[in-house]
LUMBANU-89710 format. One record per residue (C-alpha): x, y, z; residue number from 1. Coordinates in steps of 0.5 Angstrom, whole numbers, plus 500, padded with zeros to 3 digits. Layout:
<site xx="X" yy="Y" zz="Z" n="NUM"/>
...
// end
This chain:
<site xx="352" yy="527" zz="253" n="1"/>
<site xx="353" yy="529" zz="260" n="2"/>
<site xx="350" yy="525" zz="264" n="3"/>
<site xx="355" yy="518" zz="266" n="4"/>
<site xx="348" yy="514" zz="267" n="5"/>
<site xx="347" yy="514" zz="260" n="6"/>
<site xx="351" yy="511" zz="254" n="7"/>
<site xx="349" yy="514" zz="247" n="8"/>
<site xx="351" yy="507" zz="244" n="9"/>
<site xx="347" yy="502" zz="248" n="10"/>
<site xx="341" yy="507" zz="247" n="11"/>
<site xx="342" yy="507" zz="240" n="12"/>
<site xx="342" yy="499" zz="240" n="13"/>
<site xx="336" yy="498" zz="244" n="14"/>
<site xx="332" yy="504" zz="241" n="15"/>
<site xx="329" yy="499" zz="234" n="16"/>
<site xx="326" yy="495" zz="240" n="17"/>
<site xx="320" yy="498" zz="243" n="18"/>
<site xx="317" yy="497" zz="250" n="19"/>
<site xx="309" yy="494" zz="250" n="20"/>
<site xx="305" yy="494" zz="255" n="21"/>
<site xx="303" yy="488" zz="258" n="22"/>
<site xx="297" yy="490" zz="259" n="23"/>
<site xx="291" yy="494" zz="255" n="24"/>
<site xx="292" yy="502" zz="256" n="25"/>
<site xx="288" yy="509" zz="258" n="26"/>
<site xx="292" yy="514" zz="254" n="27"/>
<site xx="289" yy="520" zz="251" n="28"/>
<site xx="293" yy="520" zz="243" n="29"/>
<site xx="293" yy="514" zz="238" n="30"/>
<site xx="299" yy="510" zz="239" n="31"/>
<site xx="302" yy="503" zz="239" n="32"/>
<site xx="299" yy="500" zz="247" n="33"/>
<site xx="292" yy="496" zz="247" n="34"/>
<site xx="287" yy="499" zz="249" n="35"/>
<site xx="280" yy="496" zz="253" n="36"/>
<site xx="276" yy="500" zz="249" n="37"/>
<site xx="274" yy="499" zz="242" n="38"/>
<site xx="276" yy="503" zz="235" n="39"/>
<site xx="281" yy="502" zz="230" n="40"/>
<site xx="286" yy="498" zz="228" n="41"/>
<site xx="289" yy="493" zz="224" n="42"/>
<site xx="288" yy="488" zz="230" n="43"/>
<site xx="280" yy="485" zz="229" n="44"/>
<site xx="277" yy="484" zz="236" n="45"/>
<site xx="271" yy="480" zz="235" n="46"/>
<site xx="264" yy="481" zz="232" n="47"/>
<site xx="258" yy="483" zz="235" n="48"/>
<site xx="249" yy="484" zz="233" n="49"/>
<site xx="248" yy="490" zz="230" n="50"/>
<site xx="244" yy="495" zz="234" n="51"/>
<site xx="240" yy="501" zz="230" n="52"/>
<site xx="245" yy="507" zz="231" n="53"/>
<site xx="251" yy="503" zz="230" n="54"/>
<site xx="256" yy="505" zz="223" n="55"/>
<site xx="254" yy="501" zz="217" n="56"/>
<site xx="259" yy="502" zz="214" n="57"/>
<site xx="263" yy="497" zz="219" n="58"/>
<site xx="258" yy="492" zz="217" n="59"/>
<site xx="260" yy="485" zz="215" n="60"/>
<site xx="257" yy="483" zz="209" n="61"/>
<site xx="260" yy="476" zz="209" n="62"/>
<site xx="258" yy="475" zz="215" n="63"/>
<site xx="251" yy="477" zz="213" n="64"/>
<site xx="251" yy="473" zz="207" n="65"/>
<site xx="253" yy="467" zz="211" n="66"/>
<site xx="248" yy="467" zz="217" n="67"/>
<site xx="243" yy="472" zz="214" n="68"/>
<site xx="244" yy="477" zz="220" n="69"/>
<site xx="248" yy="483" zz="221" n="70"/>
<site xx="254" yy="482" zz="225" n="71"/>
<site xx="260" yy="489" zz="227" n="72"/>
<site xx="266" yy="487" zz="226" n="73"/>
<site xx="269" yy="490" zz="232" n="74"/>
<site xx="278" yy="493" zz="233" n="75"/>
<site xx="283" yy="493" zz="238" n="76"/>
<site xx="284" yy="501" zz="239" n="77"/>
<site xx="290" yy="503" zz="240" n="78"/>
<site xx="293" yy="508" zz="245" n="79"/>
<site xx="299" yy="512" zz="249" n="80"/>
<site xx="303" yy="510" zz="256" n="81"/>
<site xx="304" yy="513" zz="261" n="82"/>
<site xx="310" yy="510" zz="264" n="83"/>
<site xx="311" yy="512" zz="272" n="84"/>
<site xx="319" yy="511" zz="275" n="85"/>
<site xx="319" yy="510" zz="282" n="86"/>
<site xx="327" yy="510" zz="284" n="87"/>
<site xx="327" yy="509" zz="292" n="88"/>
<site xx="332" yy="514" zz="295" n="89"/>
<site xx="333" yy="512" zz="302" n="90"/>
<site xx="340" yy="510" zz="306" n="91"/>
<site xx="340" yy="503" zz="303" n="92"/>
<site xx="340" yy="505" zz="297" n="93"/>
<site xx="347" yy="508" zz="297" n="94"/>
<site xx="351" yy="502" zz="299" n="95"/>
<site xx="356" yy="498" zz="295" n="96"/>
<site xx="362" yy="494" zz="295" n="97"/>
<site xx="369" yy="492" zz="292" n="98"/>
<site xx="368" yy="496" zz="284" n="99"/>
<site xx="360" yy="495" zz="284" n="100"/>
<site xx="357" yy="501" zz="283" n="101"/>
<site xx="352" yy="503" zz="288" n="102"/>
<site xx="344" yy="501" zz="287" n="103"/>
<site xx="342" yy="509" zz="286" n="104"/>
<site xx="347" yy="508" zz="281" n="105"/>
<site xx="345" yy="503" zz="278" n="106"/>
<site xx="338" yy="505" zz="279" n="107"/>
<site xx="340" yy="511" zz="275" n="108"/>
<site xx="342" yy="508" zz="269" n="109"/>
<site xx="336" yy="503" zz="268" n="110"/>
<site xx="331" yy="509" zz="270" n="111"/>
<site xx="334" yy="513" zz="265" n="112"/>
<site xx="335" yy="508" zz="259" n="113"/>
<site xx="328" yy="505" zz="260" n="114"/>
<site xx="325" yy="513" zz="259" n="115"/>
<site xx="329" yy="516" zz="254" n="116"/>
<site xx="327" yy="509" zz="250" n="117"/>
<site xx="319" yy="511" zz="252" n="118"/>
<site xx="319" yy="518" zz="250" n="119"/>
<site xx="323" yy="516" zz="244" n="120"/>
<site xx="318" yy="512" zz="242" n="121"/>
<site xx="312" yy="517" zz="243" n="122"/>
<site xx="310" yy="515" zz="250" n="123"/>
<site xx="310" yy="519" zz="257" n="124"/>
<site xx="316" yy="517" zz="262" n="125"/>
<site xx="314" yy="521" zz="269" n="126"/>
<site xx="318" yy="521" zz="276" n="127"/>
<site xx="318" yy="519" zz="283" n="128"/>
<site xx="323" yy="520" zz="288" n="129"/>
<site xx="321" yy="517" zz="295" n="130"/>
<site xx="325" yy="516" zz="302" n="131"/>
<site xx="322" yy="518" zz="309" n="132"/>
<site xx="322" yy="525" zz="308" n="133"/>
<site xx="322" yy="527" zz="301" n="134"/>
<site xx="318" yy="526" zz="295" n="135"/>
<site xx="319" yy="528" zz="289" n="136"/>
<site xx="315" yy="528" zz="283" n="137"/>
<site xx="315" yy="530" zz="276" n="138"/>
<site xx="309" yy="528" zz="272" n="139"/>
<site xx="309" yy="523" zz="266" n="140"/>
<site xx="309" yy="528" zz="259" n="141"/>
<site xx="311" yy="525" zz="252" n="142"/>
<site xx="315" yy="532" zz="251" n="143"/>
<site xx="323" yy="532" zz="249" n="144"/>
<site xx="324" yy="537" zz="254" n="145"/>
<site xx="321" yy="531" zz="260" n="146"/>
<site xx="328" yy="528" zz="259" n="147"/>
<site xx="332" yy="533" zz="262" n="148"/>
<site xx="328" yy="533" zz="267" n="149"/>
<site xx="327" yy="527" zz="269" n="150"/>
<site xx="336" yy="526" zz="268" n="151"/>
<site xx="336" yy="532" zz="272" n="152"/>
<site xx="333" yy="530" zz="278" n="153"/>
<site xx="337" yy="523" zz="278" n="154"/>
<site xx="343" yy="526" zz="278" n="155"/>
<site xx="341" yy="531" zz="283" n="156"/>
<site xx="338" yy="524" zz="288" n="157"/>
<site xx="342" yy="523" zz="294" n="158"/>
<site xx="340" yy="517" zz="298" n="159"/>
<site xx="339" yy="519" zz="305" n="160"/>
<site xx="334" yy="516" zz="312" n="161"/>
<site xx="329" yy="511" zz="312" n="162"/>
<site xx="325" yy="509" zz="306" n="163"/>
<site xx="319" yy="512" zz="304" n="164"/>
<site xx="316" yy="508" zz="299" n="165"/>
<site xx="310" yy="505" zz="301" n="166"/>
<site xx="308" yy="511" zz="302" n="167"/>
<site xx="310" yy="514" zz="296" n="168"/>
<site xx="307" yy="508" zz="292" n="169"/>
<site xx="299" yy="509" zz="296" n="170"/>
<site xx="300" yy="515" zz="293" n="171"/>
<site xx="301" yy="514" zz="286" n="172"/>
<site xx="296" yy="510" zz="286" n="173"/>
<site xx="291" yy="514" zz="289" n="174"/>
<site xx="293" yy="520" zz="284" n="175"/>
<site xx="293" yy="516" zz="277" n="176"/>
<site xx="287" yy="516" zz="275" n="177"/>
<site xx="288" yy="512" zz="268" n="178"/>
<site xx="291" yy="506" zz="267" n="179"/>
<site xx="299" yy="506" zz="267" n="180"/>
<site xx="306" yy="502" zz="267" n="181"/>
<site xx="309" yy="503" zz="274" n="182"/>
<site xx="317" yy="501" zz="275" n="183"/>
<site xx="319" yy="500" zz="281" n="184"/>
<site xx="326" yy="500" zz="283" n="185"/>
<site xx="329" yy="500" zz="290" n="186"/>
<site xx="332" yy="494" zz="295" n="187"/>
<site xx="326" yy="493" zz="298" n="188"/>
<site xx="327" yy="494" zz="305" n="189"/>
<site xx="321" yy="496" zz="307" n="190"/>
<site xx="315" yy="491" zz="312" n="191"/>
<site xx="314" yy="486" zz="306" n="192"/>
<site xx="307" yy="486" zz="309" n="193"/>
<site xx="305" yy="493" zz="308" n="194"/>
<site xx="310" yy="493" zz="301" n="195"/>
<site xx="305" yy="487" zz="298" n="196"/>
<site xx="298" yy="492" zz="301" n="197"/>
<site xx="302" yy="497" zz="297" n="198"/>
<site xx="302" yy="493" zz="291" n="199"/>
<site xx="295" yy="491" zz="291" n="200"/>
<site xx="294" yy="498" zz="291" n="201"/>
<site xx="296" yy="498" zz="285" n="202"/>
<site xx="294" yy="492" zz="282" n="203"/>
<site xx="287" yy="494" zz="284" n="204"/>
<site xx="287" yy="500" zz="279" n="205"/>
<site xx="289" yy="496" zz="274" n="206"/>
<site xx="296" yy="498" zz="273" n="207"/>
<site xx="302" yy="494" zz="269" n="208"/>
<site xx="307" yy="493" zz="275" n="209"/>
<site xx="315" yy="492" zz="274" n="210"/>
<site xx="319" yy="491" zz="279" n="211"/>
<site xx="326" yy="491" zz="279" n="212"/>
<site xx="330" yy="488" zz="286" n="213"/>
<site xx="337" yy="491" zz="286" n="214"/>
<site xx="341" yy="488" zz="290" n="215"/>
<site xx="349" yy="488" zz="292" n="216"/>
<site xx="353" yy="482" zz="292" n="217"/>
<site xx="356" yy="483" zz="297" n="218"/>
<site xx="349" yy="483" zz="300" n="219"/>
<site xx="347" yy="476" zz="297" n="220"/>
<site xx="354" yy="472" zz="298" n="221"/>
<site xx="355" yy="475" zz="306" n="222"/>
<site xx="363" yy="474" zz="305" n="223"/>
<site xx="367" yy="476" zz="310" n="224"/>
<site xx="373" yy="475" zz="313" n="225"/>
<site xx="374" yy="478" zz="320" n="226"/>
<site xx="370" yy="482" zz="325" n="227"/>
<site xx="367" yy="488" zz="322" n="228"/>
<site xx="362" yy="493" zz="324" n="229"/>
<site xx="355" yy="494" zz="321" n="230"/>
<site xx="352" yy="500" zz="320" n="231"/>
<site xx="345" yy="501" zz="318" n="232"/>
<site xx="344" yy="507" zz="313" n="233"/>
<site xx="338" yy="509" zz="314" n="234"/>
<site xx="338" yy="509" zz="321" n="235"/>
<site xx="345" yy="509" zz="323" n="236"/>
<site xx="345" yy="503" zz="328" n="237"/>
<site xx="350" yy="499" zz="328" n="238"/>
<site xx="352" yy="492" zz="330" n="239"/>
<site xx="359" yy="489" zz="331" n="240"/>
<site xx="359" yy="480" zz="329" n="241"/>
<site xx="363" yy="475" zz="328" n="242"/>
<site xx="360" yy="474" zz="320" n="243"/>
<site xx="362" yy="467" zz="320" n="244"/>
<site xx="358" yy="466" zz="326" n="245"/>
<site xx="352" yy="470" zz="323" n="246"/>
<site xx="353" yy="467" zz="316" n="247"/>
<site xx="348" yy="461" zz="316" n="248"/>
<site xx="342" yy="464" zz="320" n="249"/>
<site xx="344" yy="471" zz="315" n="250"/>
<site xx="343" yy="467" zz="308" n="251"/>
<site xx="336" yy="464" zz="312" n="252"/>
<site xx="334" yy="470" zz="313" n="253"/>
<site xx="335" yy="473" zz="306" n="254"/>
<site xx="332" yy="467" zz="303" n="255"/>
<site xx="327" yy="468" zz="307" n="256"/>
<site xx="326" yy="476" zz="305" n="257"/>
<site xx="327" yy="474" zz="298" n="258"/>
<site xx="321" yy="469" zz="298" n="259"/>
<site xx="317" yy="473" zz="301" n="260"/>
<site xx="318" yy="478" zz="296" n="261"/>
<site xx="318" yy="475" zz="290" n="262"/>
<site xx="311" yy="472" zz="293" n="263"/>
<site xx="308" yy="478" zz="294" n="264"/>
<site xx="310" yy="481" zz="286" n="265"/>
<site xx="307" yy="475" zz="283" n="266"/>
<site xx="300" yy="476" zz="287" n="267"/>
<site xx="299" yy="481" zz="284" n="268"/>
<site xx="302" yy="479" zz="277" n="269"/>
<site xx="308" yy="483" zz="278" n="270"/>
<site xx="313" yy="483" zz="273" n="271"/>
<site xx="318" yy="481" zz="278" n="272"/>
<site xx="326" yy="481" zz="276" n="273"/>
<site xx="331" yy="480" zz="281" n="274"/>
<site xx="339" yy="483" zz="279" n="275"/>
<site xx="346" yy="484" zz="284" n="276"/>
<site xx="348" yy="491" zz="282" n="277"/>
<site xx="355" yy="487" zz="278" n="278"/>
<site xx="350" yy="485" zz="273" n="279"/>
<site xx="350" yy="488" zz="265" n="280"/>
<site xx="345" yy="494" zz="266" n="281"/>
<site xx="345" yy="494" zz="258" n="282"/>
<site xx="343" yy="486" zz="258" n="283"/>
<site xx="337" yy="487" zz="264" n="284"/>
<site xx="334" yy="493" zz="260" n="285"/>
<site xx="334" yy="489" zz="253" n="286"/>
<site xx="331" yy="483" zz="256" n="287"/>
<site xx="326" yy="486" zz="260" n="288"/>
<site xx="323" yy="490" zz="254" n="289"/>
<site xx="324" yy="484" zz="249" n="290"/>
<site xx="319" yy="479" zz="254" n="291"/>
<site xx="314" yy="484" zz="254" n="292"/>
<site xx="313" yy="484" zz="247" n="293"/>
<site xx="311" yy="476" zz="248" n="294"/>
<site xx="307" yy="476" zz="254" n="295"/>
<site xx="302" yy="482" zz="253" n="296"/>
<site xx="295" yy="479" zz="256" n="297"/>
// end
C-alpha cells in the first residue's frame, strides 16, 4: 500500500470485527445498524393492536389465542451508516516530541483505519478537513473508490493557522440531514464553551458523536530541563519561561482544560477517548470498536 498511515496486517486483524453504532441509524439501503423505524429483522421489538390495513400475515395467532385479540408483532429494521471523519487541520495539530509522531499524523493513521474498516463492511466513510481557512470535504459514499479519496487528501493535509473547527462542526450539523456517526479528532484547542455549543449541535440532530483527544506527551508531562522558547503554531507568538517555574500552575491549567472537556463530551453523551500520540493506534482503534458492540442504547 502506499500510504504509510496504513498497515495491511492490523487491517486484517481488525476487519472480522465490526464498528456499530451506538445509536439507531437513517440510511438508505439495508444493513446491520438499528434503525428508529420499524421493518424487518431477525430482532423482535414489541407487539402492537392491529389497526384495519395493517398485514396479516404479521399477526400473531398465539397471542390471539391467549387474549383473544389481534396483536402485530413489530421488528427492529435495520439500516446503513454514514460515518463523517472530522480531522482538524490547524497549526497545533503538527507539533511533536522526542520519536512520537505528530497528532495529524497520528490522526492520520486512526482516520484512515477506522473508514476502510467501515466501507469494508458496506457502510459509508465521509471527510472533512478544517483549519481557519480551509475546509475540505468529501461526501460519505460506500464505493471502493471513496477509499482513495479519503487517503488521498489525508495524505495531502498540511497542518497550518488558527483551528476551524467549530465552525466546521455547525456546518456539518446543519448540512447532515439524516442521522450519522461523527468522529472527531483534534487536540481541541478551541473556546470549550463554543466547542460544547458545537457538540450540542450536534446532539440535537441525533447524531452518534466520538471523539478522540490526541495529545502529545511532552504536552501532558510538561518536562523541561532549561529555558526554552515556546512558539504557538497556530498564530506564531512566542514566550520564553522558565518551565520549572511555570510547571505547576501549566499542569493546573491542563487539568482544568482537560475537565472541561471531558464534561462538555459527556453533556451530550459523547463517546469521549482521551490518547498521548505514544500510545498504540492499532490497540485504540480495537478498543473503540469492540466497546461499542456492548453500549448500543
Amino acid at each position: 500500500m502506499k500510504y504509510d498511515f496504513l498497515d495491511t496486517e492490523v487491517l486484517a486483524r481488525l476487519g472480522a470485527i465490526p464498528l456499530e453504532s451506538r445509536t439507531p441509524m437513517i440510511g438508505n439501503v439495508a444493513g446491520r445498524h438499528r434503525s428508529p423505524h420499524r421493518g424487518s429483522s431477525v430482532e423482535f421489538a414489541e407487539y402492537r393492536k392491529y389497526v384495519p390495513g395493517d398485514d396479516t400475515r404479521r399477526l400473531d395467532w398465539k397471542a390471539y389465542a391467549r387474549s383473544d385479540r389481534f396483536y402485530i408483532k413489530e421488528f427492529e429494521a435495520d439500516t446503513n451508516l454514514r460515518a463523517y471523519f472530522v480531522v482538524d487541520s490547524s497549526g497545533s495539530m503538527n507539533f511533536s516530541s522526542g520519536d512520537h509522531p505528530t497528532k495529524i499524523d497520528f490522526a492520520r493513521k486512526i482516520a484512515a483505519t477506522l473508514s476502510y474498516l467501515i466501507v469494508n463492511q458496506g457502510d459509508s466513510a465521509g471527510l472533512s478537513c478544517c483549519n481557519e481557512k480551509i475546509h475540505l470535504e468529501i461526501p460519505p459514499s460506500r464505493r471502493a473508490a471513496q477509499l482513495q479519496a479519503i487517503f488521498d487528501s489525508l495524505q495531502k493535509l498540511e497542518p497550518t493557522g488558527d483551528t476551524g473547527l467549530v465552525d466546521a462542526l455547525h456546518q456539518i450539523a446543519e448540512k447532515i440531514q439524516q442521522r450519522a456517526l461523527v468522529i472527531i479528532l483534534s487536540d481541541l484547542f478551541a473556546d470549550t464553551e463554543a466547542l460544547g455549543d458545537a457538540l450540542q449541535h450536534l446532539r440535537f440532530r441525533k447524531h452518534d458523536i466520538a471523539v478522540f483527544h490526541l495529545l502529545d506527551p511532552q504536552e501532558v508531562e510538561f518536562h523541561f530541563e532549561r529555558p526554552h522558547r515556546f512558539v504557538d503554531l497556530e498564530d506564531s507568538t512566542t514566550v520564553v519561561a522558565e518551565p520549572n517555574l511555570i510547571a505547576d500552575e501549566y499542569h493546573a491549567a491542563l487539568n482544568d482544560f482537560l475537565n472541561k472537556i471531558e464534561g462538555k463530551c459527556h453533556d451530550v453523551h459523547a463517546d469521549y477517548h482521551l490518547f498521548q500520540t505514544s500510545a498504540n493506534s492499532e490497540e485504540i482503534v480495537s478498543n473503540f470498536i469492540t466497546t461499542r458492540l456492548h453500549s448500543k442504547r
